[in-house]
C-alpha positions in Angstrom: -5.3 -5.1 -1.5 -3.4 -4.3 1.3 -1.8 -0.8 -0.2 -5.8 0.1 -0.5 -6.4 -0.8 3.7 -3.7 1.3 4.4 -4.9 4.2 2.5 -8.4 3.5 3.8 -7.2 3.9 7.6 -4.9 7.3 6.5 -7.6 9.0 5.4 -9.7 7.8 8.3 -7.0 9.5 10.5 -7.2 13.0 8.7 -10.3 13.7 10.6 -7.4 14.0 13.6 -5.4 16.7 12.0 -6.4 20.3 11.8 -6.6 20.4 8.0 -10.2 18.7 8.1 -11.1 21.5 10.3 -12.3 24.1 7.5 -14.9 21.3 5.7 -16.3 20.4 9.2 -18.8 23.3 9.5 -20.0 22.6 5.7 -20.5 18.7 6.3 -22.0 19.6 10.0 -24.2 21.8 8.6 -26.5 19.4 7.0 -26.1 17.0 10.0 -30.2 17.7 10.5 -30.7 15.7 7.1 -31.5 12.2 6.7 -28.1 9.9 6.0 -28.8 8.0 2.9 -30.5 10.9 0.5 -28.8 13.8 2.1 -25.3 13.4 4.0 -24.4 10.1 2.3 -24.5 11.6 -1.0 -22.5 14.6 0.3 -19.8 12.5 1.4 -19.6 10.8 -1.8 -19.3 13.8 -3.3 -16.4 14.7 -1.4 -14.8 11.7 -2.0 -15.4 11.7 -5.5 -13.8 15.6 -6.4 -10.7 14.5 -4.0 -9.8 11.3 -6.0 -10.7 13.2 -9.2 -8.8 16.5 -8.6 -6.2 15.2 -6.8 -5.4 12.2 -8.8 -5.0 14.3 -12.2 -3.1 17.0 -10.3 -0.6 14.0 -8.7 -0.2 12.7 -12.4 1.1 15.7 -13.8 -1.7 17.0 -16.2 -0.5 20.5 -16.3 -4.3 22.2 -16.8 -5.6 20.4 -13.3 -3.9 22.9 -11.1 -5.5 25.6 -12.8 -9.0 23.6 -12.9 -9.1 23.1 -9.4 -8.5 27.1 -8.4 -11.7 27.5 -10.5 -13.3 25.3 -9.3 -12.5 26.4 -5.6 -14.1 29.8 -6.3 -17.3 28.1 -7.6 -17.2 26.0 -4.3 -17.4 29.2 -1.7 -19.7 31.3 -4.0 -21.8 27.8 -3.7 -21.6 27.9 0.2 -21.8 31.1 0.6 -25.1 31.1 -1.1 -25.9 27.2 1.4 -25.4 29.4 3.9 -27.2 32.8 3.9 -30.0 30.3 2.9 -29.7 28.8 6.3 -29.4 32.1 7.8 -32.2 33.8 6.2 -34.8 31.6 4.8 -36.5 33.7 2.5 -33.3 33.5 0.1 -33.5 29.9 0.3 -36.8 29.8 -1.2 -35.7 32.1 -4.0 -32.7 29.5 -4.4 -34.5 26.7 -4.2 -37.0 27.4 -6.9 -35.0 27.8 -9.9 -32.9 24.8 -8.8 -35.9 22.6 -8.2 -36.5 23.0 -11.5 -33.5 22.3 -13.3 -33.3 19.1 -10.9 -36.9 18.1 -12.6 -35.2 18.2 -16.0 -32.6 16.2 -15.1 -34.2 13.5 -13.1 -37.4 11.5 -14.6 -40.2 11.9 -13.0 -41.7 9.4 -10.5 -42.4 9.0 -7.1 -39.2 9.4 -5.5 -38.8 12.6 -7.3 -38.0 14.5 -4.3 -35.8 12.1 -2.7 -33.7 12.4 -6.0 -33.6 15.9 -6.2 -32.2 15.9 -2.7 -29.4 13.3 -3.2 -28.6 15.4 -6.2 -28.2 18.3 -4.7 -26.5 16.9 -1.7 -23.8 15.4 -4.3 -22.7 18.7 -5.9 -22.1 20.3 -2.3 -20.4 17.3 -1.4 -18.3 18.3 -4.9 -17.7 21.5 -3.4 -16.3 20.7 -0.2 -13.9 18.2 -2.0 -12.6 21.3 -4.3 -11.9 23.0 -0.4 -10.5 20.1 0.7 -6.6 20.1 1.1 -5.8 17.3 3.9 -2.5 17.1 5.9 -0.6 15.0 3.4 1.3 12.3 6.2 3.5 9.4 4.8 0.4 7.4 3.6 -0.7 10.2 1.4 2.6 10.9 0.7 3.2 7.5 -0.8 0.0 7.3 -2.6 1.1 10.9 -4.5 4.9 9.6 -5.2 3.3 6.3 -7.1 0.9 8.7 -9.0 3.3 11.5 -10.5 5.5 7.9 -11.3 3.3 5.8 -12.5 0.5 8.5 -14.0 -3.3 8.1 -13.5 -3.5 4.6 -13.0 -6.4 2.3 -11.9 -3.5 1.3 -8.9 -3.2 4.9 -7.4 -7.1 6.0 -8.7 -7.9 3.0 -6.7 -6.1 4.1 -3.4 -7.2 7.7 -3.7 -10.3 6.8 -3.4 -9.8 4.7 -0.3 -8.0 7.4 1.4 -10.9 10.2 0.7 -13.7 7.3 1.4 -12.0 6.6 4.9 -12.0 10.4 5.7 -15.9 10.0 4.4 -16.5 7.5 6.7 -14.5 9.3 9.5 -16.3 12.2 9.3 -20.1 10.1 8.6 -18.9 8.9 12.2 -18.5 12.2 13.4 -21.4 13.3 12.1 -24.1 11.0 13.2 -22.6 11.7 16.6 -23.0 15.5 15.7 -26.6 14.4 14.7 -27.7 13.1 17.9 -26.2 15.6 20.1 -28.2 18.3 17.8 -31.5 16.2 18.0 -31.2 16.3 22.2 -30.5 20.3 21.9 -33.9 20.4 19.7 -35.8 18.7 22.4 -34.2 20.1 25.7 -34.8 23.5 24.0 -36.5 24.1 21.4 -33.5 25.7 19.6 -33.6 24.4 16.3 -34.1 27.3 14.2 -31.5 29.6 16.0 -29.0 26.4 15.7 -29.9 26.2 12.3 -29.0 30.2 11.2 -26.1 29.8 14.0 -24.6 26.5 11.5 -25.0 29.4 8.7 -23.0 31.8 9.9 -20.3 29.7 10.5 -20.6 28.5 7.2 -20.3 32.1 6.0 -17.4 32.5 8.4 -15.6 29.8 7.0 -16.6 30.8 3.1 -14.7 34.5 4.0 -11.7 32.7 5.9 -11.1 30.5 3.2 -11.5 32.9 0.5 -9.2 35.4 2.5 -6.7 32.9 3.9 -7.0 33.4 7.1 -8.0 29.9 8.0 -4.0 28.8 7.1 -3.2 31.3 9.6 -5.7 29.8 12.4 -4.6 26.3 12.0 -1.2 27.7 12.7 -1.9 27.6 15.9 -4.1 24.1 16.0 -2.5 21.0 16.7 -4.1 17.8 15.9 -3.2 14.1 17.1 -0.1 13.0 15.2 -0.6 9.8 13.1 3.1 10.2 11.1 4.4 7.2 13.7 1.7 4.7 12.8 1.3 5.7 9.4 5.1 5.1 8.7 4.7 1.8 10.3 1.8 1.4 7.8 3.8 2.2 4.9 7.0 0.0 5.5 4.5 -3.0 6.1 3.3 -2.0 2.1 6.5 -1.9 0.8 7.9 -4.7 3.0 9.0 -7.6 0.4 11.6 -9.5 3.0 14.3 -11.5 1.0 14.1 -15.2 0.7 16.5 -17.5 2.3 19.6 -18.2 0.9 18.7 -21.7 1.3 15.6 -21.6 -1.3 16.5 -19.5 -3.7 13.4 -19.6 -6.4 13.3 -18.7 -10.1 11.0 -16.2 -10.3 11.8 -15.1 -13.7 13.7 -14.7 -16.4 16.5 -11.6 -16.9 14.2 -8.8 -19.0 16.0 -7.6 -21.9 18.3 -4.4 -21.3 17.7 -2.7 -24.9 15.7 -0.1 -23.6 18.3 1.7 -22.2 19.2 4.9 -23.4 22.6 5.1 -23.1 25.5 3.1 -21.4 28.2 4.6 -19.0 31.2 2.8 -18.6 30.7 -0.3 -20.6 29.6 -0.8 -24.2 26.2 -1.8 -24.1 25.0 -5.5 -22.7 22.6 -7.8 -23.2 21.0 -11.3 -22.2 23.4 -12.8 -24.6 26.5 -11.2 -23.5 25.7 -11.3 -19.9 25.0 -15.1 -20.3 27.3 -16.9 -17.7 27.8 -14.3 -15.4 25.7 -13.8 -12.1 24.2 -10.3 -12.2 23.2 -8.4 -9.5 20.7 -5.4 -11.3 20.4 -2.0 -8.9 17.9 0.0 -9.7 18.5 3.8 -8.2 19.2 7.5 -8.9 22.3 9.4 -7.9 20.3 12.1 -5.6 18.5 9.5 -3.7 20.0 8.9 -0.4 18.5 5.4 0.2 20.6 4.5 -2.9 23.5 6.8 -2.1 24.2 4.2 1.0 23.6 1.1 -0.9 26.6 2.5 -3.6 30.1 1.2 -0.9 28.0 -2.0 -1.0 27.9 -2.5 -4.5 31.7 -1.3 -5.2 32.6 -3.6 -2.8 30.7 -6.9 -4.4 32.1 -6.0 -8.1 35.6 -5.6 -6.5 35.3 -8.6 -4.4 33.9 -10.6 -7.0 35.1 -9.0 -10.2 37.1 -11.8 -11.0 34.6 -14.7 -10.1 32.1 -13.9 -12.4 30.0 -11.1 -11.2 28.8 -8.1 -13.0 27.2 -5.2 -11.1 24.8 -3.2 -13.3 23.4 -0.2 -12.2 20.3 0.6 -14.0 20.0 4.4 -13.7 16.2 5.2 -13.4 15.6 9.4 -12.8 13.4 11.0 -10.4 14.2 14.8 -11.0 14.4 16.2 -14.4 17.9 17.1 -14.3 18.1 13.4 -13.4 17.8 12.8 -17.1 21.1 14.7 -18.1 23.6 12.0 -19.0 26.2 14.7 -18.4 24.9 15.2 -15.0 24.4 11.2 -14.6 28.7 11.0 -15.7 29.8 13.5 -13.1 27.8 11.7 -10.5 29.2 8.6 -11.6 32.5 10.4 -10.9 32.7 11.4 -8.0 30.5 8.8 -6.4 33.7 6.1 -7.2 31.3 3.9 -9.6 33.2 1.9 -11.8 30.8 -0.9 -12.7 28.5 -1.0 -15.7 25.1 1.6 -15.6 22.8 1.7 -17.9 20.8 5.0 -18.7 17.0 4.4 -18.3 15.7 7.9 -19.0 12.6 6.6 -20.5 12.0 3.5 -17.7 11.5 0.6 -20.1 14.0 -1.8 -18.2 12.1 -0.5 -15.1 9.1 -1.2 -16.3 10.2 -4.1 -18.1 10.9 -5.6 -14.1 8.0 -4.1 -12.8 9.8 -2.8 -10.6 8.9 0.1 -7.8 11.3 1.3 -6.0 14.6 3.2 -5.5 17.0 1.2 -4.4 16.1 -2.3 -5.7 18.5 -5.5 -6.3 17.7 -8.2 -8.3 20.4 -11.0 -8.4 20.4 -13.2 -11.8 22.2 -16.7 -12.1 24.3 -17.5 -14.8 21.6 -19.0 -16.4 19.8 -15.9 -17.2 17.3 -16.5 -14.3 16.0 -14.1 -11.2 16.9 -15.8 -8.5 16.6 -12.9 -5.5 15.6 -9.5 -4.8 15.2 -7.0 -2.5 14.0 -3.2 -1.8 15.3 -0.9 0.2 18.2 -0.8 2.1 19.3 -3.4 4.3 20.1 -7.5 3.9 23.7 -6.9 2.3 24.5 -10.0 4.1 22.2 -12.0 3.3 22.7 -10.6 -0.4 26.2 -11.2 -0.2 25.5 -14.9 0.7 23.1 -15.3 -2.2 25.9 -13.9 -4.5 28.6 -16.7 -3.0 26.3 -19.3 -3.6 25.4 -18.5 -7.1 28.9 -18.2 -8.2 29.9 -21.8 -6.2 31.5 -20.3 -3.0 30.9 -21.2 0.5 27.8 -20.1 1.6 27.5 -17.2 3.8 29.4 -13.6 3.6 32.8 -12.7 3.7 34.7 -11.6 6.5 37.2 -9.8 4.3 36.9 -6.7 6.6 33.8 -4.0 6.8 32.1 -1.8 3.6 34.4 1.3 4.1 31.6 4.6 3.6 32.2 8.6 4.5 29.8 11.2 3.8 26.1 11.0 3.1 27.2 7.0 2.2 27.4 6.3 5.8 24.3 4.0 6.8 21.4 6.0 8.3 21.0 5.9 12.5 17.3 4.5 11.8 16.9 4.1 15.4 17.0 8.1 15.5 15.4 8.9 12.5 11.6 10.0 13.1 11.2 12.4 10.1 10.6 11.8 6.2 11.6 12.4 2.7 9.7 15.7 1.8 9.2 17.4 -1.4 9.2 20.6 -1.7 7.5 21.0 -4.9 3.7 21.2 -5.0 2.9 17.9 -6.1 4.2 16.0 -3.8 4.7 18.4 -1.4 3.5 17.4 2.2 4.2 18.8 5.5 3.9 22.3 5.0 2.9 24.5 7.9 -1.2 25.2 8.1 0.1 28.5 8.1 0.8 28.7 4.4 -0.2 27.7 1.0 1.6 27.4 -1.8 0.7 29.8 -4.8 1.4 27.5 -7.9 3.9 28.5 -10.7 4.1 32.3 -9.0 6.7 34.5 -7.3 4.9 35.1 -3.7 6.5 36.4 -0.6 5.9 34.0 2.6 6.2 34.7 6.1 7.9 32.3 8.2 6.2 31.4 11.8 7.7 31.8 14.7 7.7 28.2 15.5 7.1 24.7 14.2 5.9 21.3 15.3 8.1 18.3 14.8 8.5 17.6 10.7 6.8 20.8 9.6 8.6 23.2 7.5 8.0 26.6 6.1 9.0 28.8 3.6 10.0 32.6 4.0 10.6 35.5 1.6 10.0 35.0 -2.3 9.4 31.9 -3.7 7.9 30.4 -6.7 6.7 27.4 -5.8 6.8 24.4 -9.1 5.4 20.9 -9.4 8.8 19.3 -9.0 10.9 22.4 -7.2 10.7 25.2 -5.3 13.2 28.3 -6.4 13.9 31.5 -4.4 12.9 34.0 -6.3 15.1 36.8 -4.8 17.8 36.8 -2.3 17.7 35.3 1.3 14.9 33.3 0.9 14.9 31.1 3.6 13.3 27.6 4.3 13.1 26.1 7.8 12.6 22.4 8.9 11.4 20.8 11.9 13.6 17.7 12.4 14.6 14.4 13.9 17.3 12.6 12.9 21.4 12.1 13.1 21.8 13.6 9.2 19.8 16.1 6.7 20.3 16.4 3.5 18.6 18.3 0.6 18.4 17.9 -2.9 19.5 21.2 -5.0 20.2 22.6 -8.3 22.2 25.9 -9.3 20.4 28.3 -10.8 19.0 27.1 -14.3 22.0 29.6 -16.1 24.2 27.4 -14.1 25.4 29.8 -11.6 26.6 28.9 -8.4 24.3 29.7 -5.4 25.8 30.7 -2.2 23.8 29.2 1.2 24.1 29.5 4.8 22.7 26.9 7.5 21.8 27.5 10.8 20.5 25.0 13.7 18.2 26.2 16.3 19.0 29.7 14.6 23.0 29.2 15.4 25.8 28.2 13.0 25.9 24.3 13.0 29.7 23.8 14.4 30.6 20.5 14.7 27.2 19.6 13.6 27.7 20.2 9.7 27.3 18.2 7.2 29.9 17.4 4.6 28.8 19.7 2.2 29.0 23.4 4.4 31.5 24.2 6.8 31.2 24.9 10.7 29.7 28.5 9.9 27.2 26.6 7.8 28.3 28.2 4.8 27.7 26.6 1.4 27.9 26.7 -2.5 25.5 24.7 -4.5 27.4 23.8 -7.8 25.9 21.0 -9.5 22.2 19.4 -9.4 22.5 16.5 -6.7 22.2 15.6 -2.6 24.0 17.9 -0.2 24.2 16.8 3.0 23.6 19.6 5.4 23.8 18.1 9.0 25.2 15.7 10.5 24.7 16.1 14.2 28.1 15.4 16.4 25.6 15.3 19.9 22.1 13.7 21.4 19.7 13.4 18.2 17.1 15.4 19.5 14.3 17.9 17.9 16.2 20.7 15.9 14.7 23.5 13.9 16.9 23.3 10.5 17.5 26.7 8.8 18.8 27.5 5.5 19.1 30.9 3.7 19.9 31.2 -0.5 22.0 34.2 0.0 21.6 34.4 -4.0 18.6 33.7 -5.9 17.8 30.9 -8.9 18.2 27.5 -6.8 16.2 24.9 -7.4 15.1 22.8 -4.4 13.2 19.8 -4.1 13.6 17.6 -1.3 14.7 16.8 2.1 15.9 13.2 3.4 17.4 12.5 6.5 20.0 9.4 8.2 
């Protein structure tokens, strides 16, 4: 219930960006109309094409991308023809005929006949606008999409879809009953209504030709709207918030699931209930390019050398993300040269996942020796109070160690989260959010972008040729470039060689200057770079004050595959 407030209020707070901008003139337009047969229905409309579109698109079904360009053309040939009506009345009486009849075949006649006819056609330009809608996807979007291309089309994320597009509905019903009365007082102070009404037209017309040409992507450029990403983080983390129990009052709140779903086993022959029986377990669930579980791993080594010998088994359960995720040879190297030792099971198909119900990357879960969940947490964080759980399930004195700190180097390091005001972003079109208004992507085709001169705080841009994919975004030719408004002490980005394998060759700038002592672990001070293998490459690591920086970086070859960005 909660997850579907939240969504309610982010969508409520798209009507502060700039993206609402290019539906306002087409809801505005009918602001003259009465609410509950006319701009009710047209709302509902919108809603109901967002949630629709935008839920099948999220889940992954590969025709709805294509559906919804069609669809999009239908839209503007559908306003344009709303409004040269309202410009020109005499081709809304040759519209309205032919429609009025196909409306009387549809509907049973009766009384409200009328009324009916009007709700219906309010309803399918209401459908329109929500095939033109593309809102500014912040963190609460953001995490509505990430649980839909993971979970698929379920009643869950349906469900908050539509809470986010019936808040922006409600938002802009607001804005337009206000919109309403100011129009009525114009009517009577002037006598203007028909010149307002062919003025609302043409701007509809306007709009129709800036869509269909792209120039509205290059107006909002220049458009700021109110930024919501502060409080719709805070909205997000009170979501997923699950705080860890006290030590003291441990509860049972379930029984171990069965491991045999796993696909494989990496350094262990495979385990079960049975032969785990006796043993406290602490399960992780996480991916090797995930940063959040990248910091969690010095933990983890630490507990199963600490504890080794008391009875503890650490089991990673390796749950992908990205496709290449599902390579067991990429899963061993990682395993490599990340230093992990302990036991991980293979979950390329996410029954143990699923088989926890489990949600997030990291998560622990601690088991007693009795084959009972006894603790968990999400997220990063609590190793204390994780490690005291541990000692007092194997019969030690409660409380953690103080045999000396969790030693951590490179993108391991914990995160500066005091410092840290931007967030994961995908760069792949289904989850993709952030993106300059001054672009959109072309799905599944080489295009050429431009990159803007500047960019607000957490919007990035692509320039040169790209071909932009559900899960990745590849430079199609050399020195395509990608830049990043920032805030935060590290940067990293997730990237793949070219699919042949081939090394690509990167360089990184910050604030358009080689990043000196401000480079990450993987590039040198010059901010030059090979991506070799499919993983996290941590790009910055900022040596001064954490303040804004404009993160560059050019594929000096072409063939990479990148997908997101995370930041420490």
């Amino acid at each position: 219930m909660l997850l579907i407030v939240i969504a309610f209020l982010g969508g409520a707070f798209t009507v502060l960006s700039p993206c609402i901008l290019p539906v306002v003139p087409f809801v505005f337009a009918r602001t003259d109309r009465p609410f509950l047969t006319d701009r009710l229905p047209l709302l509902a409309g919108l809603a109901g094409t967002f949630t629709i579109v935008t839920g099948l698109g999220a889940a992954g079904l590969a025709s709805a991308a294509q559906l919804s360009q069609y669809g999009r053309w239908i839209a503007l040939a559908t306003f344009a023809l709303f409004g040269g009506s309202l410009v020109f009345p005499s081709i809304a009486a040759r519209i309205a005929r032919p429609l009025s009849s196909i409306a009387d075949r549809i509907i049973a006649r009766s009384q409200s006949q009328l009324a009916s006819r009007r709700i219906l056609s309010a309803t399918l330009l209401g459908a329109a606008t929500g095939l033109l809608w593309a809102p500014c996807a912040g963190p609460i979007l953001g995490a509505i999409l990430s649980g839909a291309a993971l979970d698929g089309a379920t009643w869950t994320t349906g469900a908050a879809l539509a809470a986010y597009a019936s808040g922006a509905a409600v938002a802009l019903a607001v804005a337009s009953s206000l919109g309403k009365r100011a129009l009525d007082a114009l009517k009577r102070s002037f006598g203007i209504g028909e010149h307002v009404r062919r003025a609302m037209g043409a701007l509809v017309l306007l709009t129709v030709a800036a869509i269909a040409s792209g120039v509205d992507t290059r107006v909002l450029a220049s458009v700021k709207g109110v930024s919501t990403d502060g409080i719709e983080s805070r909205l997000v983390g009170l979501a997923s918030a699950m705080p860890p129990k006290p030590p003291s009052t441990l509860p049972v709140e379930g029984k171990l699931p069965a491991l045999d779903g796993a696909t494989e086993w990496l350094n262990t022959s495979p385990l079960s209930r049975d032969a785990l029986r006796g043993k406290v377990v602490v399960v992780n669930f996480w991916t090797y390019s995930c940063i959040n579980c990248l910091r969690t791993l010095p933990y983890l080594r630490t507990w199963a050398q600490r504890y080794g010998n008391d009875g503890l088994v650490v089991l990673g359960v390796h749950t992908p993300e990205f496709g290449f995720e599902h390579d067991t040879r990429n899963v061993k190297r990682a395993l490599r040269d990340l230093n992990v030792s302990y036991p991980v099971a293979v979950d390329n198909d996410y029954r143990i996942w699923q088989a926890f119900g489990n949600r997030y990357w990291p998560a622990f879960y601690i088991v007693d020796a009795e084959g009972r969940v006894r603790y968990h947490q999400f997220g990063e964080g609590g190793y204390d109070e994780a490690e005291g759980v541990i000692r007092q399930l194997l019969g030690k004195t409660p409380g953690a160690t103080n045999d000396g700190a969790v030693a951590a180097s490179g993108a391991q390091v914990a995160a500066d989260v005091a410092q840290v005001a931007s967030n994961e972003t995908y760069l792949g079109y289904r989850e993709s959010q952030g993106l300059t208004p001054a672009q959109r992507i072309i799905q599944n085709a080489s295009e050429t972008y431009a990159l803007p001169k500047q960019l607000a705080l957490n919007e990035w841009a692509f320039g040169g040729q790209w071909t932009v994919g559900a899960e990745a975004a590849v430079p199609a030719a050399p020195h395509a470039r990608v830049a990043y408004r920032f805030h935060a002490r590290d940067l990293h980005l997730v990237l793949a060689p070219a699919g042949d394998g081939k090394p690509v060759r990167i360089r990184v700038t910050i604030d358009g200057k080689p990043p000196g002592a401000s480079h990450g672990a993987d590039i040198d001070a010059d901010g030059n770079g090979t991506v070799t293998a499919a993983r996290l490459y941590q790009l910055v690591r900022q040596s001064g004050p954490i303040v804004d920086r404009t993160f560059g970086i050019e594929f000096l070859d072409a063939g990479a595959r990148a997908y997101a960005f995370t930041f420490g």
